[in-house]
VOLUMKE-673695 format. One record per residue (C-alpha): residue number from 1; x, y, z; residue in one letter. Coordinates in steps of 0.05 Angstrom, whole numbers. Each point is the difference from the previous one (the first is absolute). Layout:
// VOLUMKE-673695
+-----+--------+--------+--------+------+
: pos :      u :      v :      w : code :
+-----+--------+--------+--------+------+
: NUM :      X :      Y :      Z :    A :
...
+-----+--------+--------+--------+------+
END
This chain:
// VOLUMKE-673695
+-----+--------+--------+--------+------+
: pos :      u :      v :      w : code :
+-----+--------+--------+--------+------+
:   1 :      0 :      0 :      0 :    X :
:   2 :     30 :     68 :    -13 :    X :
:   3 :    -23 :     71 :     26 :    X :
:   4 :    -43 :     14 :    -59 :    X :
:   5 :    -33 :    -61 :      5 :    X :
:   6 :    -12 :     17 :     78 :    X :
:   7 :    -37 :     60 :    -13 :    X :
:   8 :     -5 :     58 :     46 :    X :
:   9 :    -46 :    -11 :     52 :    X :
:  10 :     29 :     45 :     65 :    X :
:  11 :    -55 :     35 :     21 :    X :
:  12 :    -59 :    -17 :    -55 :    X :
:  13 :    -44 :    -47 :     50 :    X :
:  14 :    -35 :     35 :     70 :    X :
:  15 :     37 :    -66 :     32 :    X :
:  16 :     73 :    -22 :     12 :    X :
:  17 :     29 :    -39 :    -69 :    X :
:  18 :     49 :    -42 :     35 :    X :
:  19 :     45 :    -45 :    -37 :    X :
:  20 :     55 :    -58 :     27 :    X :
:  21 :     76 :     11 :    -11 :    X :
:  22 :     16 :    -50 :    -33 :    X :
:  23 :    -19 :     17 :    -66 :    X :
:  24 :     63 :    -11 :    -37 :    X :
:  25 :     62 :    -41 :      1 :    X :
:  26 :     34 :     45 :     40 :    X :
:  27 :     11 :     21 :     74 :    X :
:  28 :    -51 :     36 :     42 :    X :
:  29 :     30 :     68 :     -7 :    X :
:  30 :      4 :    -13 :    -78 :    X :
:  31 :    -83 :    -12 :     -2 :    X :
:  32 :    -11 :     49 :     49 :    X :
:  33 :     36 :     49 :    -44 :    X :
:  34 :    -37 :    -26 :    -56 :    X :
:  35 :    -64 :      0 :     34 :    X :
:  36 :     -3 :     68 :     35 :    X :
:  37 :    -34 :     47 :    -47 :    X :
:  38 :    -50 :    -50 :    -24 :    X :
:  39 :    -36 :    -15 :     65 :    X :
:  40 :    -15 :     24 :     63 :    X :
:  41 :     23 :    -55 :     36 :    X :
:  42 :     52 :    -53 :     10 :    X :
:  43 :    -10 :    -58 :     34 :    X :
:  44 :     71 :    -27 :     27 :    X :
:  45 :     -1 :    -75 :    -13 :    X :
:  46 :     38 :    -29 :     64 :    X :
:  47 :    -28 :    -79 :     -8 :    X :
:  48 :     59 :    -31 :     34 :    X :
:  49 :     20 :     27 :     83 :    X :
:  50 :     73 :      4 :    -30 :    X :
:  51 :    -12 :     50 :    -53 :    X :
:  52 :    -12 :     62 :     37 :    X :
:  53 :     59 :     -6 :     25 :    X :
:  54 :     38 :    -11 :    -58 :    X :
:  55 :    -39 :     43 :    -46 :    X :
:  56 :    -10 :     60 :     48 :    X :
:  57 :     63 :     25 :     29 :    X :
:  58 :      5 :     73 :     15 :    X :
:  59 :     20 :     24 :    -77 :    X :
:  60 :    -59 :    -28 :    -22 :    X :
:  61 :    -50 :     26 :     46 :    X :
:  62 :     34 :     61 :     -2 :    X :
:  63 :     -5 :      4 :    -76 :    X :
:  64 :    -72 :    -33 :      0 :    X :
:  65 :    -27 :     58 :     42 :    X :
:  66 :     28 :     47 :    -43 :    X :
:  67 :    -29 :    -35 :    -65 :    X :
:  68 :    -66 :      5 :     48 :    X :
:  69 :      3 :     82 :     15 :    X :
:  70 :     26 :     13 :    -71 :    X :
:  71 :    -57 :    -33 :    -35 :    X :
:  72 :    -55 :      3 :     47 :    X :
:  73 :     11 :    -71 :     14 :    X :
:  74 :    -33 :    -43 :     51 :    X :
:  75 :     20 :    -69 :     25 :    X :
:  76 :    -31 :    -59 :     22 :    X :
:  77 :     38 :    -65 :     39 :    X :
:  78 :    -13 :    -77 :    -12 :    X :
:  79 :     23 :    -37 :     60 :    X :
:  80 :     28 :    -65 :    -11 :    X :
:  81 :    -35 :    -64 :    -12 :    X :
:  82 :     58 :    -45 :     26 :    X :
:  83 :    -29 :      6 :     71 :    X :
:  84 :    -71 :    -11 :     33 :    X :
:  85 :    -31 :     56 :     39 :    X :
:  86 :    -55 :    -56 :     14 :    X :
:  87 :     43 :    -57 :     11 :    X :
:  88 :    -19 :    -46 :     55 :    X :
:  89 :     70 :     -5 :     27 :    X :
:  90 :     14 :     62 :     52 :    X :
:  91 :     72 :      9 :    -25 :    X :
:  92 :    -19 :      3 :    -79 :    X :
:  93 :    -50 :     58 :     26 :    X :
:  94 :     58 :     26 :     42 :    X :
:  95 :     45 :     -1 :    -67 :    X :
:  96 :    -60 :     31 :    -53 :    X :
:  97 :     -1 :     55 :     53 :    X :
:  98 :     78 :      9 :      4 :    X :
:  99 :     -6 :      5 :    -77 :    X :
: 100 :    -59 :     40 :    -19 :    X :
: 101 :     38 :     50 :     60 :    X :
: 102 :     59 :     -1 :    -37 :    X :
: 103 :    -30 :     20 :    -72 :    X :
: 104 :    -43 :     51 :     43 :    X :
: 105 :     60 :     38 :     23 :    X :
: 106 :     41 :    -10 :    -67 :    X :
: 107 :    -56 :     34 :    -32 :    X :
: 108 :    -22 :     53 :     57 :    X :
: 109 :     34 :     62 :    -44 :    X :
: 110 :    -39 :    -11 :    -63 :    X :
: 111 :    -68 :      9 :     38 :    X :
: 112 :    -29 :    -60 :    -31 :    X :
: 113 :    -82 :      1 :    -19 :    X :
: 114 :     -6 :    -63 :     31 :    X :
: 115 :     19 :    -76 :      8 :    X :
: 116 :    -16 :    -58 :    -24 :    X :
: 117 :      4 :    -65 :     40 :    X :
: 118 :    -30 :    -75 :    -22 :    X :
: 119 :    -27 :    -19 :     67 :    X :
: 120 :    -11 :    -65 :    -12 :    X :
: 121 :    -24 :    -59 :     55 :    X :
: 122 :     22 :    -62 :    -42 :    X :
: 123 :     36 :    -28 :     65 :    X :
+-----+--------+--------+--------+------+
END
């Protein structure tokens, strides 16, 4: 998909057009980049508890907030899906909460919309 193919659609809608980050082969900060002036809203795909902190170190938040103020950007979060919130074990609850804390402060200085968590009770 390029650009022109994307369209613009920042601001045309009276809701949020939100749109993953993982659009194209690339890294988040590529799509993001790519991304920005097309919609109003990223959502930051974070499936795995390991990627926030290997994808979010304090260059890119830094430079994702300032994609964010430069073109009226906002940002949504995807907690991972590698650990159960609703897990019937007490210490894989204990560890979905360590995680989804972590991501939460990683992401604190971009202000995100909201967050999405898969709060599923398959155990």
């Amino acid at each position: 998909m390029t650009e022109t193919a994307l369209g613009q659609w920042k601001g045309r809608f009276p809701f949020t057009l939100e749109c993953p980050s993982w659009v194209w082969p690339g890294d988040l900060l590529f799509n993001v980049r790519r991304l920005a002036s097309h919609v109003d809203s990223i959502e930051l795909i974070l499936f795995e508890s390991g990627a926030a902190d290997n994808l979010l170190g304090p260059a890119v938040i830094a430079e994702l907030a300032a994609i964010g103020r430069g073109e009226q950007l906002g940002y949504s979060v995807h907690l991972p899906l590698d650990v159960h919130i609703g897990a019937a074990d007490p210490a894989a609850r204990a560890a979905a909460i360590r995680s989804f804390t972590r991501v939460v402060e990683l992401t604190r200085p971009l202000v995100p919309r909201q967050f999405y968590v898969h709060a599923d009770g398959r155990d």
